[in-house]
N, C-alpha and C positions, 0 to 999 in steps of 0.2 A: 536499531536505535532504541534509547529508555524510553522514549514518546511513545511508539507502539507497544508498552507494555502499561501504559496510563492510558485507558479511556478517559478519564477528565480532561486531560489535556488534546486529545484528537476531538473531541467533541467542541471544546472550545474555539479551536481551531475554524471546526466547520461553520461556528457560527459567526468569527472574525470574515469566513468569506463569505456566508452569508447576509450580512448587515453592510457588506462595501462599504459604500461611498459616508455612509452615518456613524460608521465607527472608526474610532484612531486603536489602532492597538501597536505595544511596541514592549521589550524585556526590559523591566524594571532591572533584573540582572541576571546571572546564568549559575548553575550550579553543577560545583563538578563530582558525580555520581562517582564513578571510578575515572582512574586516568584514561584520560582523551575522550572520556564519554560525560556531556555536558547534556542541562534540562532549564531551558528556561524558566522565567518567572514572569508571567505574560500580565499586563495592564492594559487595561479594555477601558477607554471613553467613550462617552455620547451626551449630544445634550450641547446647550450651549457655555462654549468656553469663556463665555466671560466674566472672570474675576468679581464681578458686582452682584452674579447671580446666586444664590446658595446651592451647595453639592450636597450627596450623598455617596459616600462610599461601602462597597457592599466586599466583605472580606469571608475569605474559607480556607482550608486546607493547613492551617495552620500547627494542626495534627498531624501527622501523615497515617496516621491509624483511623482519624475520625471524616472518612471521606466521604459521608453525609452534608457533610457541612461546604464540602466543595460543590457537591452536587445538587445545594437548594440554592445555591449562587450562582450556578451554569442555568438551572432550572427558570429562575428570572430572569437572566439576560435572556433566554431561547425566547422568552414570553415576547419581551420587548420587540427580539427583531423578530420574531413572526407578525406581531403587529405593524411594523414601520409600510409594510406595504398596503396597509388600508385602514388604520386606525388614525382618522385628522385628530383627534382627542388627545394621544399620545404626543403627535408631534407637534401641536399646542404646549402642551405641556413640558416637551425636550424645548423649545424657547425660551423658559423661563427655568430649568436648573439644568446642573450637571453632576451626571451619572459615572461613576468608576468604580469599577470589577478589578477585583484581584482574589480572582475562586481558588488559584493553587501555590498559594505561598510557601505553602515547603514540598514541592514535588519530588525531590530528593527522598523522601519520609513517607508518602507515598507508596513511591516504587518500593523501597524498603519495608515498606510493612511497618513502622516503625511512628511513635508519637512525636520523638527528637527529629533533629536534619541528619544527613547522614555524619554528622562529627558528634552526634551523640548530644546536644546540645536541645534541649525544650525552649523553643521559642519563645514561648509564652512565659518564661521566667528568666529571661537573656535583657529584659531592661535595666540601667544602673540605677533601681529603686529599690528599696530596702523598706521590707516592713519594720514599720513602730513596735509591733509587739512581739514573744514569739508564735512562728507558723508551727503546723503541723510539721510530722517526720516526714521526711522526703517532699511529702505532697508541697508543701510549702515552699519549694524548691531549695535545692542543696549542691555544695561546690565541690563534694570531697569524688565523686568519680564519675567521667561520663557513663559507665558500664552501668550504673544506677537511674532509673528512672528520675524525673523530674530533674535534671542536671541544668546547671544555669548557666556555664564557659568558667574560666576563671579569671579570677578579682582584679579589674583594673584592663582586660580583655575588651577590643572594641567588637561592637554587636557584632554576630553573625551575620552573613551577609543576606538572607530573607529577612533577616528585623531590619536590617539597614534598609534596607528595597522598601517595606514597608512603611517605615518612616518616614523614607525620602518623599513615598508619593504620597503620604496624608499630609505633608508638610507642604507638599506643593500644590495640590490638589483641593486641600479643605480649611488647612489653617492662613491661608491665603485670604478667607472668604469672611464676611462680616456673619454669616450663617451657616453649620456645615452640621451634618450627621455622619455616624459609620455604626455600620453592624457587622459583625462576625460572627460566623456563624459555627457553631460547636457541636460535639453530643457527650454523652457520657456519663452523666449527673444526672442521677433520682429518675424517678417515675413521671416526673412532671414536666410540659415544657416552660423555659424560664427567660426570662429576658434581666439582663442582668447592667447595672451602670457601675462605674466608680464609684468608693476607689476596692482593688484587693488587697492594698497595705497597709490599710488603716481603716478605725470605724470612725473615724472623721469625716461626717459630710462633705459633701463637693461644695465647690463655690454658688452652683447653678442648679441647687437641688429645687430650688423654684422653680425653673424650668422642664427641667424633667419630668417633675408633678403635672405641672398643667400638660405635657406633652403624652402624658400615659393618659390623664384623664378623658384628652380628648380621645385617645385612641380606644378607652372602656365606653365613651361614648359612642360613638360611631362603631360600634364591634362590640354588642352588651353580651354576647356568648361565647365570647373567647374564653382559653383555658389556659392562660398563660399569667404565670405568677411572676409580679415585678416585687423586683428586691435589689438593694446594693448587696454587689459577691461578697464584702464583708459580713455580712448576716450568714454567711453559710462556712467560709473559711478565707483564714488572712494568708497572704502570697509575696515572696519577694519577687521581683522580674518583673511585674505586669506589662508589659507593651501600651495598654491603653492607660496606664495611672498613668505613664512618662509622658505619651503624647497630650494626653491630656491637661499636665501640667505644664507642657510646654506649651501649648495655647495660651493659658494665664502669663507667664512669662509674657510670653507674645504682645498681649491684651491687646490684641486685634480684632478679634469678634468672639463669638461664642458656639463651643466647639461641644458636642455630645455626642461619647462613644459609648457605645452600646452593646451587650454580649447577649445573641440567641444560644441558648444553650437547650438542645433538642436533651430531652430524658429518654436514651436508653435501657434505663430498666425496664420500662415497658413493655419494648419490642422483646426483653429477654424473659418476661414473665408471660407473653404469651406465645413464646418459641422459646421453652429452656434448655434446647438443646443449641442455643447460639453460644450459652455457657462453655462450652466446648469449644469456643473457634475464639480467637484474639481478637478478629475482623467483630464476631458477633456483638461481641461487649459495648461497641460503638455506633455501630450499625445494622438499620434492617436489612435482614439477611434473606427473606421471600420477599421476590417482585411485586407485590402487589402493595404490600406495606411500605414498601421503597417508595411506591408509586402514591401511596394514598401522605406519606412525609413530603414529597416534592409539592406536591398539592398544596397542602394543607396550613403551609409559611407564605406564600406567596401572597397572602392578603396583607401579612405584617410587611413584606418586603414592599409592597406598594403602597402601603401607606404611611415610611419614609420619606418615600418621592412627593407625595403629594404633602406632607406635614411642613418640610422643608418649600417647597413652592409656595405652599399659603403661610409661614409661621409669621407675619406680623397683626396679623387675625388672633392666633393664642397664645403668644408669647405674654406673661404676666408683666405689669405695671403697676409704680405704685402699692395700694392697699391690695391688691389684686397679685400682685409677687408677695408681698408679708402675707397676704391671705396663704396663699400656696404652701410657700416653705414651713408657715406652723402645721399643717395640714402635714406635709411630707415628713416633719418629724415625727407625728402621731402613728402616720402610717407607716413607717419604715425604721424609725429610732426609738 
């Protein structure tokens, strides 16, 4: 079966039966590899389900080349359920939000070896958003052949069914909630590692760039050595398809609560500048390719991943008001426009 050729997903696995009775897990939807050979798309909860609480959602794989980024979201679930058996802190804290994994959204891409799902199709540029200006060549994603890199479906095509899967559970899962985060986790971009908001189709601030300001802030506070550069992905390049401008502005639509997606984007170059022979391998371009640097990236997100959870628990503490949101958003045009 495909599953035994994905360690992300057996791993995942072992940890849905390891967390029992504290985790809900079930296939957001299935995907068909070749005929008769199907791979699910697994969604992992915890935490409490109650619609009043604020969630965070922790997303990966949405590359199937960039399998780093599946691996620092299996990485933090492991954490959680090795904790559930003797951390009371933890399950104080699972009271008051809720927690959803979706580490291998294109396993299909995965197994292929491949960025797109197996139809050839980049997730990441399959939402019905259209940048304002023009994108880059290809990168900016383009409809003339799936045989080309960065391919979007074509015009007037409903999502793929991993953007749909993912939709459906941010939709039910976060924009349900009067407070909700999601991070997705990436690699493959610069030397640096990046955390990146809306939008990538416009250099139009978000609605809630207040918010986002006091939310980094807090987080440079409490973490005055981190090394991670915030910026909207506009600053760096514009994209049609985005998944998170759509959901994003489908929240506003909504205007049910306030919703912030967020893109870790781990910098690859790194690991290729100090291994330049990964320059040789497809895998290397995106990922660390020695165990121990694997080992020291799995590490080394895990502070940002938990303090999502806990931002989301405590945000009516730092959420801006008033002079204190005008404060913010001048402040965030300085720093980012």
């Amino acid at each position: 079966m495909s599953s035994l050729r994905l360690p992300e997903l057996l791993a995942l696995e072992r940890l849905i039966e390891l967390g029992g009775a504290h985790l809900q897990a079930r296939d957001a939807c299935r995907i068909e590899l070749r005929e008769g050979e199907t791979l699910p798309v697994r969604v992992v909860t915890l935490g409490n389900p109650d619609p009043q609480v604020p969630a965070v959602g922790y997303f990966g794989g949405v590359h199937g080349l960039e399998r780093i980024g599946a691996s620092v979201v299996i990485a933090h679930l492991q954490n959680l359920v090795m904790r559930l058996s003797w951390d009371s802190t933890l399950h104080r804290q699972l009271e008051t939000v809720r927690l959803v994994f979706m580490p291998l959204v294109n396993p299909g891409g995965m197994v292929l070896g491949t960025r797109a799902n197996p139809r050839g199709v980049d997730l990441m540029r399959n939402a019905p958003v259209d940048a304002d200006e023009p994108v880059p060549f290809l990168v900016g994603g383009q409809r003339t052949s799936p045989g080309l890199p960065w391919y979007r479906g074509r015009a007037g095509e409903p999502l793929q069914a991993e953007s749909a899967a993912l939709c459906a559970v941010v939709a039910e899962q976060l924009l349900t909630r009067s407070f909700s985060l999601a991070v997705d986790c990436h690699s493959g971009f610069g030397a640096r590692d990046r955390v990146w908001f809306p939008y990538a189709g416009t250099r139009t601030p978000i609605a809630h760039l207040a918010e986002l300001h006091a939310l980094m802030k807090v987080f440079e506070q409490s973490h005055a050595h981190h090394r991670y550069l915030i910026e909207p992905q506009s600053q760096q390049y514009l994209a049609h398809g985005d998944l998170w401008d759509h959901l994003y502005r489908q929240s506003l639509a909504q205007g049910h609560g306030l919703f912030l997606p967020l893109t870790l984007e781990m910098g690859s170059w790194l690991w290729i500048r100090k291994n330049p022979r990964q320059l040789f391998s497809r895998h290397g371009l995106f990922n660390p390719l020695i165990e121990h640097r694997q080992q020291r990236v799995l590490r080394q997100h895990l502070t940002l991943l938990d303090f999502f959870a806990r931002a989301a628990c405590s945000h009516p503490l730092w959420l801006p008001r008033g002079e204190s949101r005008a404060a913010h958003h001048a402040q965030a045009l300085q720093d980012w426009y």
